[in-house]
MIDOSE-1310 file (N, C-alpha, C; in nm, 2 decimals, decimal comma, always signed):
residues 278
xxxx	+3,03/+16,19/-2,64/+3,13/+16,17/-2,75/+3,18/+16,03/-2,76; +3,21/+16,00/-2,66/+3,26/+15,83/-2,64/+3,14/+15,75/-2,70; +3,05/+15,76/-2,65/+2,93/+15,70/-2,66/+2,89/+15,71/-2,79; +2,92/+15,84/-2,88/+2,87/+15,82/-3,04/+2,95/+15,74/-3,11
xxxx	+3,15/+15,74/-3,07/+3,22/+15,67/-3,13/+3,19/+15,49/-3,09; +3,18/+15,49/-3,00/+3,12/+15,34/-2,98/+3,01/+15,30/-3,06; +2,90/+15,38/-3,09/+2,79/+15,30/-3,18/+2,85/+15,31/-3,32; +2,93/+15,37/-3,38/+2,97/+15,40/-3,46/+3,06/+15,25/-3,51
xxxx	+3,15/+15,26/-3,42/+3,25/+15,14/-3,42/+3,11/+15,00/-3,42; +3,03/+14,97/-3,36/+2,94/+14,89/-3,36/+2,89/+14,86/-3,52; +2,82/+15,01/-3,56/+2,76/+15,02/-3,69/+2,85/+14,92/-3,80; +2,97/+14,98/-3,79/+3,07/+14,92/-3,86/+3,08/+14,82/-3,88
xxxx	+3,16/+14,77/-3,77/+3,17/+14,58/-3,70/+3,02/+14,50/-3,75; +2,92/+14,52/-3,69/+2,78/+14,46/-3,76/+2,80/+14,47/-3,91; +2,85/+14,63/-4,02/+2,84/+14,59/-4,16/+2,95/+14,48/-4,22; +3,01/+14,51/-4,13/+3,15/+14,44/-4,22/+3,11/+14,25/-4,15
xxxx	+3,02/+14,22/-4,07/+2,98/+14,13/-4,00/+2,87/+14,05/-4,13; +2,81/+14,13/-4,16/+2,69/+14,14/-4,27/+2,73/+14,09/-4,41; +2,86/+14,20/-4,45/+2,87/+14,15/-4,57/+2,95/+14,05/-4,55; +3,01/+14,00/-4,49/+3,11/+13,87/-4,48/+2,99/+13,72/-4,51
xxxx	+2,89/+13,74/-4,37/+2,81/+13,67/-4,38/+2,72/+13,67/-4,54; +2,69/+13,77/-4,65/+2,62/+13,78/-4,78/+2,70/+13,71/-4,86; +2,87/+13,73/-4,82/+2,97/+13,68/-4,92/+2,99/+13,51/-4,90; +2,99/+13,49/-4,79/+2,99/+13,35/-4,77/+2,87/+13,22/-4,75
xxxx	+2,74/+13,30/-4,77/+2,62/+13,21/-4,77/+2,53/+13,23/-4,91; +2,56/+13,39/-4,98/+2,58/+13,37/-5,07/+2,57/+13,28/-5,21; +2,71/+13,26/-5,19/+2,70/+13,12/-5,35/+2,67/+13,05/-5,30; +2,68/+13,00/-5,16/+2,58/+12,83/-5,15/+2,46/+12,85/-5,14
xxxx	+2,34/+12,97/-5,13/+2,20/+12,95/-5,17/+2,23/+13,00/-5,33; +2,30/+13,02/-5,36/+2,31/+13,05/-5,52/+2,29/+12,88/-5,59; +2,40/+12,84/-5,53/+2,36/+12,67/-5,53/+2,27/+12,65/-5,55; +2,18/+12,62/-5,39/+2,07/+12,60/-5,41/+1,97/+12,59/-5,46
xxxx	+1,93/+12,69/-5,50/+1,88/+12,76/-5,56/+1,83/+12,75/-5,73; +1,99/+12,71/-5,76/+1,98/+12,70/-5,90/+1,96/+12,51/-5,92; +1,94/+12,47/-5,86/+1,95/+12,36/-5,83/+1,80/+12,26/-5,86; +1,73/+12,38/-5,82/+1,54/+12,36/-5,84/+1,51/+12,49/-5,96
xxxx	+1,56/+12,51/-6,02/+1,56/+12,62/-6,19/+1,56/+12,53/-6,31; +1,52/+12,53/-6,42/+1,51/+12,51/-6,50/+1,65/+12,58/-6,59; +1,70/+12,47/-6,64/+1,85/+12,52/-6,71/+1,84/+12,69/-6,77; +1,73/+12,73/-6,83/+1,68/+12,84/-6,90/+1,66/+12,95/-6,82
xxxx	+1,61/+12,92/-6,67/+1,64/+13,05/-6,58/+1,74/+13,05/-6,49; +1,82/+12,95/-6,50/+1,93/+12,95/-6,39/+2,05/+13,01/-6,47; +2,05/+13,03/-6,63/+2,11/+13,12/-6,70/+2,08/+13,22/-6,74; +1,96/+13,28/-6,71/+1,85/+13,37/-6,76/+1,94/+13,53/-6,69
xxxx	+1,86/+13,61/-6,75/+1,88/+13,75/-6,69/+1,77/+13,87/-6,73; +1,75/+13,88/-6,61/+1,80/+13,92/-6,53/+1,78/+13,77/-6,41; +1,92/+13,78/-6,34/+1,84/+13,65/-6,25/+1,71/+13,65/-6,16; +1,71/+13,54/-6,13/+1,60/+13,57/-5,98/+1,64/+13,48/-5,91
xxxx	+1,60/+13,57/-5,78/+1,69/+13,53/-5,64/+1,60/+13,41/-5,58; +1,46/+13,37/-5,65/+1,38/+13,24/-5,58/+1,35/+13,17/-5,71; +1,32/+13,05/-5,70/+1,31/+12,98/-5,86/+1,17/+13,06/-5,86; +1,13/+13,07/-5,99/+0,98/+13,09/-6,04/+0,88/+12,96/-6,04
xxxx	+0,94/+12,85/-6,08/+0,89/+12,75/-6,08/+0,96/+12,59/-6,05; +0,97/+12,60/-5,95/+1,09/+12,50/-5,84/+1,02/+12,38/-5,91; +1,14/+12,26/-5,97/+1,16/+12,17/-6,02/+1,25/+12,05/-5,96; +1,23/+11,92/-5,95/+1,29/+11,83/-5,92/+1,37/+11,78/-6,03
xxxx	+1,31/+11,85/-6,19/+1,36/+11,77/-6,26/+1,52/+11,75/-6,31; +1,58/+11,87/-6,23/+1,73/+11,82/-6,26/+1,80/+11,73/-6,18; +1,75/+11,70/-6,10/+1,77/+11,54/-6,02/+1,78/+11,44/-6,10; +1,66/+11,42/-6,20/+1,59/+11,35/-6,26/+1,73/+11,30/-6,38
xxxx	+1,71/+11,42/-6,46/+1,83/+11,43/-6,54/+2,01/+11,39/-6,52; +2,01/+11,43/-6,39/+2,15/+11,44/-6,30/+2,17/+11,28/-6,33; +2,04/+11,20/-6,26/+2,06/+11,02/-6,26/+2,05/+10,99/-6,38; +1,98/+11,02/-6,49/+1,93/+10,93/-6,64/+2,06/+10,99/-6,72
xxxx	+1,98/+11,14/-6,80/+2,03/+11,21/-6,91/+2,15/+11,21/-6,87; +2,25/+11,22/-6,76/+2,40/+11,29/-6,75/+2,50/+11,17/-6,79; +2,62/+11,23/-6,85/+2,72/+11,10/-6,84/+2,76/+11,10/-6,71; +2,73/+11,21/-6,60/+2,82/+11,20/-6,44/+2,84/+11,09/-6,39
xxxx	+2,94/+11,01/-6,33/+3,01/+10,94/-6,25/+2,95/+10,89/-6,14; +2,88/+10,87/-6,04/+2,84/+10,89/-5,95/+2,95/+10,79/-5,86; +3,00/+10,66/-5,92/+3,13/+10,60/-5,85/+3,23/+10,73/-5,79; +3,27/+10,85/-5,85/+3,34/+10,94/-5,80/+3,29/+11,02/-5,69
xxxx	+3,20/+10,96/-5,62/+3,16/+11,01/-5,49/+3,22/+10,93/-5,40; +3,22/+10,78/-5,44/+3,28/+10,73/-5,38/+3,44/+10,69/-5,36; +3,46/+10,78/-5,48/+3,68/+10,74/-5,50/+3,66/+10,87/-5,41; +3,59/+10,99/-5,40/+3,64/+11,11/-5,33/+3,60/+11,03/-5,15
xxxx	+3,56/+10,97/-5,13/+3,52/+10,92/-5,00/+3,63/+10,87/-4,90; +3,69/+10,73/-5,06/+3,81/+10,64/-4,98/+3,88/+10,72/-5,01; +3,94/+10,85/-5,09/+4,05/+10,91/-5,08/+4,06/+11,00/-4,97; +3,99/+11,11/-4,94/+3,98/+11,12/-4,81/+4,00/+11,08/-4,70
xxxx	+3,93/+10,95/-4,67/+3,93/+10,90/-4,55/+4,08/+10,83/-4,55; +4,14/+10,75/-4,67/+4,29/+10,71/-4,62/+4,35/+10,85/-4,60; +4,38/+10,94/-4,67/+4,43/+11,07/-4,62/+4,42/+11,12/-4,52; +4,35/+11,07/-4,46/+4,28/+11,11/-4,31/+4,35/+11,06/-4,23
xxxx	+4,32/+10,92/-4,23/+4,42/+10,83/-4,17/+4,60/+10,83/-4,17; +4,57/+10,84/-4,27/+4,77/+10,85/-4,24/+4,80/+10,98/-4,24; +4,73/+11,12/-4,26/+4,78/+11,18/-4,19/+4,81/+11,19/-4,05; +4,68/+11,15/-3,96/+4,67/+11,14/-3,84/+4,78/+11,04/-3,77
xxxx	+4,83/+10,94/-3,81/+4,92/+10,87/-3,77/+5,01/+10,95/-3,77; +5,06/+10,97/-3,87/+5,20/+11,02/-3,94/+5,20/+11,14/-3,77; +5,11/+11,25/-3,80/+5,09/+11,34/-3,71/+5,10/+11,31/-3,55; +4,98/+11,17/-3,54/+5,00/+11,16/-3,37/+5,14/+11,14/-3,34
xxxx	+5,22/+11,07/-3,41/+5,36/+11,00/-3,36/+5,49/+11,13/-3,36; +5,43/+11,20/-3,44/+5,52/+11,30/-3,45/+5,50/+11,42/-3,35; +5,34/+11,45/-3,32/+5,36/+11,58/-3,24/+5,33/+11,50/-3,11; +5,37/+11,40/-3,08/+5,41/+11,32/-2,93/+5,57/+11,32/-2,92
xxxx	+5,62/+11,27/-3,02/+5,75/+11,28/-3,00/+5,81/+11,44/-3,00; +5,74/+11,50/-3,08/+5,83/+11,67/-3,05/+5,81/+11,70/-2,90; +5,65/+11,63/-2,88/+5,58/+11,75/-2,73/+5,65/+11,69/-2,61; +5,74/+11,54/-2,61/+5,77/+11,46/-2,50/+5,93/+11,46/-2,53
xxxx	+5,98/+11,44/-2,63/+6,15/+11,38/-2,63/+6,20/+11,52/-2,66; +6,29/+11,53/-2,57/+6,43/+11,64/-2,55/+6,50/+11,59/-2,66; +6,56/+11,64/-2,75/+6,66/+11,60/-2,82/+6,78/+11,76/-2,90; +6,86/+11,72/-2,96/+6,91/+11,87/-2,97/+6,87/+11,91/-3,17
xxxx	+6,83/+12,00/-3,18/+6,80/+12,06/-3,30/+6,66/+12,00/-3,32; +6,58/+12,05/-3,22/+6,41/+12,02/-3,18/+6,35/+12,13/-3,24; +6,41/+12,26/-3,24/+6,30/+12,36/-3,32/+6,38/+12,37/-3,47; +6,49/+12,32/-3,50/+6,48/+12,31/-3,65/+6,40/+12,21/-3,75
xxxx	+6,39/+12,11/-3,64/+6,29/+12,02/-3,70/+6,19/+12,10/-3,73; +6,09/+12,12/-3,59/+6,01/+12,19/-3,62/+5,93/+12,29/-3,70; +6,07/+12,39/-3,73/+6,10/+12,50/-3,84/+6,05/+12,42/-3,98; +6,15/+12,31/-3,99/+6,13/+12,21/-4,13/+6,00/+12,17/-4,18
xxxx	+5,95/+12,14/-4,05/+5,80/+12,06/-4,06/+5,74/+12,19/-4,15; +5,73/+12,29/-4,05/+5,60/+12,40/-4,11/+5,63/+12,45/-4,24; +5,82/+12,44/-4,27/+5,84/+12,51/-4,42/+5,75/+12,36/-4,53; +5,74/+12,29/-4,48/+5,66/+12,18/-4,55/+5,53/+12,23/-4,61
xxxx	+5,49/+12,28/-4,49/+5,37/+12,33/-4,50/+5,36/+12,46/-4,60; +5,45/+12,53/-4,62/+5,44/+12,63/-4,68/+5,51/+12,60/-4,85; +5,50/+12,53/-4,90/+5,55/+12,46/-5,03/+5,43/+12,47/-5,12; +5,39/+12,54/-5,24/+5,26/+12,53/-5,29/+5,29/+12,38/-5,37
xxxx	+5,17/+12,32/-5,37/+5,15/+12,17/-5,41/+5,14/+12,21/-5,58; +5,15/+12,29/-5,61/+5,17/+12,28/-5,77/+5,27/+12,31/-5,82; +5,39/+12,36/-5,72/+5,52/+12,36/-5,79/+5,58/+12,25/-5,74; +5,52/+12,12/-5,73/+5,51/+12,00/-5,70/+5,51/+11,89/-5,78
xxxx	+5,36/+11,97/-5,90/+5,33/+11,86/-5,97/+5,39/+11,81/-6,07; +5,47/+11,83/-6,14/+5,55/+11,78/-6,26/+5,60/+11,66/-6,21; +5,70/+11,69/-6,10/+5,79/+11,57/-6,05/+5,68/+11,46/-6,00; +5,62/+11,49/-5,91/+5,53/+11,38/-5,83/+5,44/+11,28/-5,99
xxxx	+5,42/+11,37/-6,11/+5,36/+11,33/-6,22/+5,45/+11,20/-6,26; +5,57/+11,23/-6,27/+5,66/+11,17/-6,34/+5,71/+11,07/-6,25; +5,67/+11,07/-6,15/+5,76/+10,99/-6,00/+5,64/+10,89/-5,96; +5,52/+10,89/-5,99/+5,42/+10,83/-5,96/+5,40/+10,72/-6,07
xxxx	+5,37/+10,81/-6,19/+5,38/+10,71/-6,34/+5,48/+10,65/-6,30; +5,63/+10,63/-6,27/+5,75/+10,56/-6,27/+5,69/+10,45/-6,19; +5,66/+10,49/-6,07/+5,61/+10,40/-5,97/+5,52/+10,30/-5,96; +5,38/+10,35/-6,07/+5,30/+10,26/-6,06/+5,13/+10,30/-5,96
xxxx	+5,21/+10,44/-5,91/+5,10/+10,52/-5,85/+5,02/+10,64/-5,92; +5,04/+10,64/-6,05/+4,98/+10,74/-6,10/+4,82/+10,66/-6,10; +4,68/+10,75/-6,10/+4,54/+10,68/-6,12/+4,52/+10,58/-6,01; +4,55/+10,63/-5,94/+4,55/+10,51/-5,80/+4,48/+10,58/-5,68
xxxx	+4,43/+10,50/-5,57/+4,34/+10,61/-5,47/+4,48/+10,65/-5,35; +4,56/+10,54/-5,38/+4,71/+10,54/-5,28/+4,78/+10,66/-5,31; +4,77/+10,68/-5,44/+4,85/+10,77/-5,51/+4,78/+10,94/-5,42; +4,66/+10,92/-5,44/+4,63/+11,05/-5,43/+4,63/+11,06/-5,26
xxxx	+4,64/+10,99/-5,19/+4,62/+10,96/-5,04/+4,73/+10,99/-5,01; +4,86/+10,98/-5,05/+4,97/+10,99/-5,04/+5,01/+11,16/-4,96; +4,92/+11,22/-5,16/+4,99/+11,39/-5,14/+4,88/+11,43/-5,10; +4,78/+11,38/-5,05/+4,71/+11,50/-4,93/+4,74/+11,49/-4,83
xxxx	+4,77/+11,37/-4,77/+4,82/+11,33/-4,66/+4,95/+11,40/-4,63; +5,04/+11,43/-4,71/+5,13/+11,50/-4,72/+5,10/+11,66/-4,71; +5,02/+11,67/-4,75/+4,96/+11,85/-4,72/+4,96/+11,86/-4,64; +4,89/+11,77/-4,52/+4,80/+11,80/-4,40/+4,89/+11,75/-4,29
xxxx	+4,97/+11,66/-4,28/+5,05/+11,62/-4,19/+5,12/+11,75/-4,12; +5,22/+11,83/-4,18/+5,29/+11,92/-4,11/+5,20/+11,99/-4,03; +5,08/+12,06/-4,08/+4,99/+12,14/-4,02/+4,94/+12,08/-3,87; +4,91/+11,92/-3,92/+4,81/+11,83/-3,80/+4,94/+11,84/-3,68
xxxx	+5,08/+11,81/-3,70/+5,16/+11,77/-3,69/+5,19/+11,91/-3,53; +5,17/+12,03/-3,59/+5,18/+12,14/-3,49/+5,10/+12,10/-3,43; +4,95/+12,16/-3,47/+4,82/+12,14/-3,35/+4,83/+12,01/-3,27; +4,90/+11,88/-3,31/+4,87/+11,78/-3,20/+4,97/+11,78/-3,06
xxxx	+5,06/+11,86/-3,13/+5,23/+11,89/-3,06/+5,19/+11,99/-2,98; +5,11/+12,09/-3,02/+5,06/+12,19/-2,92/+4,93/+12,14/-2,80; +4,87/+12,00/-2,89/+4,75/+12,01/-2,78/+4,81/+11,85/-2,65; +4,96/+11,78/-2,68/+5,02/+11,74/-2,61/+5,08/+11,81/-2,52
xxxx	+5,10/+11,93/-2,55/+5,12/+12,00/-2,47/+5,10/+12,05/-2,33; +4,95/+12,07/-2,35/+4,88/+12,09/-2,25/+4,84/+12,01/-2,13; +4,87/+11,84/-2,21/+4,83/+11,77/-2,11/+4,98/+11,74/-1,97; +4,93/+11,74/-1,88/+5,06/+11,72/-1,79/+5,08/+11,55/-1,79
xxxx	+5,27/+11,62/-1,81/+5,32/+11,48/-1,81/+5,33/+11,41/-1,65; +5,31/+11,46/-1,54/+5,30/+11,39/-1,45/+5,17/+11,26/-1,47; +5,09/+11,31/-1,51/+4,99/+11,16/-1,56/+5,01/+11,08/-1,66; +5,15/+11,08/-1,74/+5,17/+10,98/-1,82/+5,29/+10,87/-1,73
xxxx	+5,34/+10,99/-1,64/+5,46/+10,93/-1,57/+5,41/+10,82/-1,45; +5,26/+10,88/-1,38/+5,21/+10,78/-1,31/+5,21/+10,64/-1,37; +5,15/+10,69/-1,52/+5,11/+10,52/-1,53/+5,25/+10,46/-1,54; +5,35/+10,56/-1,61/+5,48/+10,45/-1,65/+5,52/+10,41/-1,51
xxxx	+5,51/+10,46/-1,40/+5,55/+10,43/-1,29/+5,44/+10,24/-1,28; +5,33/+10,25/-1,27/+5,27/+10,13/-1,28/+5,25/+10,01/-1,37; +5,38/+10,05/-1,45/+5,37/+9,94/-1,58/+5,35/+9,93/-1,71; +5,29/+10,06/-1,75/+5,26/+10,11/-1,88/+5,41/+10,15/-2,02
xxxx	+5,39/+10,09/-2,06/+5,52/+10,13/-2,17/+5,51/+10,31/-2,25; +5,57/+10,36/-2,28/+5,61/+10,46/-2,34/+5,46/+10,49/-2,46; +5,44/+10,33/-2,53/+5,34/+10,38/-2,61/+5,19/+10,32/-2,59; +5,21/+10,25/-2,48/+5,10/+10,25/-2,43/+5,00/+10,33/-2,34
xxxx	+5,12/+10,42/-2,32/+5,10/+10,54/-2,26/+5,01/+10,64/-2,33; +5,08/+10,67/-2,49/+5,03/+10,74/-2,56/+4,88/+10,65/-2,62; +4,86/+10,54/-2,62/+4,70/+10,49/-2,62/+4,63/+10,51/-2,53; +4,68/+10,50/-2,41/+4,54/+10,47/-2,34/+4,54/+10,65/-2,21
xxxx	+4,64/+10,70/-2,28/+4,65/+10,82/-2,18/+4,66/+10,93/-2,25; +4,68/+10,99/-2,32/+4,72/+11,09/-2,40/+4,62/+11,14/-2,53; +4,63/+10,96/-2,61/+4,52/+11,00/-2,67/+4,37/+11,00/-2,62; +4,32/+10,96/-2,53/+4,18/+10,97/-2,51/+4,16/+11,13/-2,47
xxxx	+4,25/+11,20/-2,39/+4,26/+11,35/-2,36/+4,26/+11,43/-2,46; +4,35/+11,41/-2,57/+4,38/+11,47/-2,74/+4,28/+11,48/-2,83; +4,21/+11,42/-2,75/+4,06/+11,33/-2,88/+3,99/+11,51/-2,93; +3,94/+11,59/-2,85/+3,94/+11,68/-2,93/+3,98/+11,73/-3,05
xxxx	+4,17/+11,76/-3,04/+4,28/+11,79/-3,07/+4,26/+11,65/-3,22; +4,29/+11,52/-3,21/+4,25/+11,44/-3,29/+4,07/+11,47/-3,37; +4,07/+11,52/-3,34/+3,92/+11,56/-3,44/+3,93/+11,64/-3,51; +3,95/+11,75/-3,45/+4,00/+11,87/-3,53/+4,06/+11,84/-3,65
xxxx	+4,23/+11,74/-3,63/+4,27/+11,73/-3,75/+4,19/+11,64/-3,85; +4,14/+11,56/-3,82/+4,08/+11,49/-3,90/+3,99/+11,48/-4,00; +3,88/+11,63/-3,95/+3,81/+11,63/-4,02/+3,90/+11,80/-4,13; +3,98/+11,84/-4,06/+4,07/+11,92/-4,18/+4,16/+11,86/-4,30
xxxx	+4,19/+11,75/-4,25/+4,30/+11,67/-4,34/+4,22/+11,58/-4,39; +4,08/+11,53/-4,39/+3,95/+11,47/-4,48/+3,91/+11,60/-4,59; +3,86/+11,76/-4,50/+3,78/+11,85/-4,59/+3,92/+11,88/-4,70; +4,03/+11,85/-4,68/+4,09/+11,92/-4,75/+4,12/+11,81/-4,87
xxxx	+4,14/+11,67/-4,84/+4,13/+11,57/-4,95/+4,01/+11,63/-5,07; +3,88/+11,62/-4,95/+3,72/+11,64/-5,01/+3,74/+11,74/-5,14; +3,76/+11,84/-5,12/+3,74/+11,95/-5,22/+3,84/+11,98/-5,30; +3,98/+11,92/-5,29/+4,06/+11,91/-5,37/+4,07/+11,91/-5,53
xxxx	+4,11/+11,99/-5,62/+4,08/+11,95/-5,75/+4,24/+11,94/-5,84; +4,26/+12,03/-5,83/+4,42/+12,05/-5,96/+4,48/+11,93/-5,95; +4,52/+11,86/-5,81/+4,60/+11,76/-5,83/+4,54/+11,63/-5,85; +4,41/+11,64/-5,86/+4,32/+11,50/-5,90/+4,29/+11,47/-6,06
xxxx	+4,30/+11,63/-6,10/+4,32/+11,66/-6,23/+4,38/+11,61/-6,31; +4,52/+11,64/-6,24/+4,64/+11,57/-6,34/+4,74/+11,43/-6,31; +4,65/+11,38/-6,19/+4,71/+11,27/-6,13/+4,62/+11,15/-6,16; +4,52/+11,17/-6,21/+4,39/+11,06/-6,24/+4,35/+11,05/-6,40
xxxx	+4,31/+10,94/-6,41/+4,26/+10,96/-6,54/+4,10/+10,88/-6,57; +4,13/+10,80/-6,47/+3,95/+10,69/-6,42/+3,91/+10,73/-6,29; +3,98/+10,70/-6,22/+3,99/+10,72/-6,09/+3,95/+10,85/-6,03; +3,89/+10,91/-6,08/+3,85/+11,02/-6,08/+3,74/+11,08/-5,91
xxxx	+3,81/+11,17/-5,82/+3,73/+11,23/-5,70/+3,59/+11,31/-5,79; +3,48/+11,37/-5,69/+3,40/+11,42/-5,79/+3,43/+11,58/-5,82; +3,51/+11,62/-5,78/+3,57/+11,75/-5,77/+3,59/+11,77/-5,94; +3,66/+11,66/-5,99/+3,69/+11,63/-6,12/+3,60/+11,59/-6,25
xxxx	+3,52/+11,51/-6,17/+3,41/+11,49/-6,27/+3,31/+11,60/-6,31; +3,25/+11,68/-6,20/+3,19/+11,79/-6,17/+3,26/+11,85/-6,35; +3,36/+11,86/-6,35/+3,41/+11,93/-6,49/+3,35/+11,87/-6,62; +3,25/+11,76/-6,63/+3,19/+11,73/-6,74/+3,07/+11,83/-6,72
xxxx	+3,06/+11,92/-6,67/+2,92/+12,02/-6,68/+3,00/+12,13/-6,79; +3,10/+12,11/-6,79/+3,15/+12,26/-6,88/+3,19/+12,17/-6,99; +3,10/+12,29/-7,09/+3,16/+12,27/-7,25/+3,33/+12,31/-7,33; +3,25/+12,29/-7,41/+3,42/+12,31/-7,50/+3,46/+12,44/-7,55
xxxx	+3,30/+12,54/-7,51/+3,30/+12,63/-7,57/+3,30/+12,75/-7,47; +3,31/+12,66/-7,31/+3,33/+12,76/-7,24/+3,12/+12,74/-7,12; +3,05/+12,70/-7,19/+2,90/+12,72/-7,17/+2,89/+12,61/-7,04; +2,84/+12,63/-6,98/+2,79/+12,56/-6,86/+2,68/+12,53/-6,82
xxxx	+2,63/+12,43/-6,78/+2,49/+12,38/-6,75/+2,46/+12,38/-6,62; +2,41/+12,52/-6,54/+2,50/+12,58/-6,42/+2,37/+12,45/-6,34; +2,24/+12,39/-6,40/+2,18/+12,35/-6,31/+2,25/+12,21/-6,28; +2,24/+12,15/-6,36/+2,33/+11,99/-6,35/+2,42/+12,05/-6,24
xxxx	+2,49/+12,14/-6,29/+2,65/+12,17/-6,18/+2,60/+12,16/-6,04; +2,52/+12,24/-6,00/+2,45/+12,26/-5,88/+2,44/+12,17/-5,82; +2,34/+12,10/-5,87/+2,27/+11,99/-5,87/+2,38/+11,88/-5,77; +2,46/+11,84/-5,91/+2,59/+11,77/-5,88/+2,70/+11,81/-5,72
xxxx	+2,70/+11,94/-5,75/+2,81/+11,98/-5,63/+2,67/+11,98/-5,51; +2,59/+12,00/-5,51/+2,48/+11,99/-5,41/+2,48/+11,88/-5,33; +2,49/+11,75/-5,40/+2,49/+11,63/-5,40/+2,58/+11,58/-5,28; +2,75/+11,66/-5,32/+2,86/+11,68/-5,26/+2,87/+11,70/-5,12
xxxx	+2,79/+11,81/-5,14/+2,80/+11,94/-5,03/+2,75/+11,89/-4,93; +2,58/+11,79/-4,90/+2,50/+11,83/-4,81/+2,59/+11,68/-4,75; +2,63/+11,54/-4,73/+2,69/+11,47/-4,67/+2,77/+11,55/-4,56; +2,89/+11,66/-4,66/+3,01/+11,68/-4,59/+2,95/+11,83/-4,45
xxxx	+2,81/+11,90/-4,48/+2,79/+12,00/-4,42/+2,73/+11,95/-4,33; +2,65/+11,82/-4,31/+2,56/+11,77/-4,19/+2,66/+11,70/-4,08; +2,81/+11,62/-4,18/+2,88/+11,54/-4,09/+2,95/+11,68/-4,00; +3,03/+11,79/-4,04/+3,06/+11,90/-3,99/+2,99/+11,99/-3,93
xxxx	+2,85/+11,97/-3,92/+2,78/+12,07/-3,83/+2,73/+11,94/-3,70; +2,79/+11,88/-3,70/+2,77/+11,74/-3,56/+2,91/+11,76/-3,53; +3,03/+11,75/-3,58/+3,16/+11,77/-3,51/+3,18/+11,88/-3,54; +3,12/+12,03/-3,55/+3,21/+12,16/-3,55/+3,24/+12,19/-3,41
xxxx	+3,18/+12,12/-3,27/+3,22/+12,20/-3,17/+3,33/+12,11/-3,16; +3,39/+11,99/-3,17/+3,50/+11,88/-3,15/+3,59/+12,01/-3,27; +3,58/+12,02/-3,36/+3,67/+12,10/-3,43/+3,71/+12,25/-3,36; +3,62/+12,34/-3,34/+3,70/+12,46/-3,25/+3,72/+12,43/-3,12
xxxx	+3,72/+12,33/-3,06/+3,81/+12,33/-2,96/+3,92/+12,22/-2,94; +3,96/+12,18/-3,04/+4,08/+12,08/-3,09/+4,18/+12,21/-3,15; +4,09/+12,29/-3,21/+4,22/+12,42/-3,29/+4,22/+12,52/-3,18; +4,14/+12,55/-3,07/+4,17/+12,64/-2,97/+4,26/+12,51/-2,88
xxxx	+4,23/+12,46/-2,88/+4,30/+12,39/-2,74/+4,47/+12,37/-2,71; +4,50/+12,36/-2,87/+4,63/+12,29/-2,83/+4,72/+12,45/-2,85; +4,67/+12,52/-2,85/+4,75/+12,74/-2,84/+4,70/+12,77/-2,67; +4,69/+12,66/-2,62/+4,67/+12,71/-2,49/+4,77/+12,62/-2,36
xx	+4,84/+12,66/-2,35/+4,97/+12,57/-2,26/+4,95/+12,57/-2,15; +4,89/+12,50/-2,05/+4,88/+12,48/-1,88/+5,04/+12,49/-1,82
């Protein structure tokens, strides 16, 4: 009887294993897919699951016939990567100082931080619209560097404070005992150990720049990531030119899936590491 409910529970676990995996690989061979189709069967119906007659030529078209941007691969590149960067700062300095300085009203900080985190960025956007234009940052790569970096910080800001954690302070105290200052401590001792923990965030608080759209939307007007441009494939009438689209977000995709499938193991053990307290 045990033994029938166990394969049972297995049967289960494997389907629900199954369709997870159909649901999430899915639309990206859908991508694919439609990617080498001729505009006429990639809207056709009934569909089909393999091109009939696999074509390069929407490449072709993607470079000549499209008005597409192709510079907005590169504004989504440097917006990222400064988002990256100052979050990471912003972060290392902060989840060093939570994980090391005693001070009094340490977990309301804390508390503060994560309600940061939990603020939806679109009941955001009017003010930051109006606050940016004032400023001189509206259509700017600073501008948009700013509020991702602002997304991502609280979040980076835990995981680095948890993966300081772990490391023992008797080895920072050695060195301060032989000379080392407080923050050269945190260079040459802390962070080379964190470096996992620093990966992890980095490439979360880049993927999250990456794929961002609503607030590039209404915060850009040249300056445009390709998340935004990608929207010259949709008409006025609602009609899409699902191959161009493909094509285009394809283009996107395979940079950011090759750099992330070389640091995915630096990523799950930077997010397991710092939930584990020695």
């Amino acid at each position: 009887m045990r033994s029938k409910r166990s394969l049972l529970l297995r049967v289960i676990t494997y389907a629900i294993i199954l369709m997870w995996i159909i649901f999430t690989i899915g639309p990206l061979y859908w991508l694919l897919s439609s990617t080498f189709k001729p505009s006429s069967e990639a809207i056709g119906y009934p569909p089909t699951l393999f091109p009939k007659n696999p074509t390069l030529q929407n490449f072709k078209n993607l470079f000549t016939a499209s008005r597409f941007n192709f510079y907005s691969y590169g504004h989504s590149f440097i917006i990222g990567s400064g988002a990256m960067l100052i979050s990471l700062l912003v972060a290392m300095f902060a989840g060093y100082g939570l994980s090391r300085v005693r001070f009094k009203g340490k977990q309301i900080v804390m508390t503060t931080i994560l309600l940061f985190q939990m603020v939806p960025i679109l009941a955001t956007l009017i003010p930051l619209y109006q606050t940016f234009s004032q400023y001189g940052l509206y259509n700017t790569h600073l501008g948009l560097m700013l509020i991702y970096a602002t997304q991502t910080a609280p979040m980076n800001t835990w995981l680095l404070k948890g993966y300081f954690d772990t490391i023992p302070y008797s080895i920072e105290e050695a060195a301060q005992i032989d000379g080392l200052s407080r923050l050269a401590t945190l260079y040459r001792i802390a962070l080379p150990i964190a470096a996992p923990g620093l990966s992890a965030s980095a490439i979360f608080a880049f993927f999250k720049a990456w794929n961002e759209y609503m607030v590039a939307l209404t915060m850009t007007s040249t300056v445009r990531p390709y998340t935004v441009e990608l929207y010259r494939f949709i008409g006025e009438q609602g009609d899409v030119d699902w191959s161009l689209l493909g094509t285009a977000a394809l283009i996107a995709v395979l940079p950011v899936f090759i750099l992330f499938s070389f640091f995915q193991k630096y990523f799950i053990i930077g997010m397991s590491g710092g939930a584990i307290k020695s």
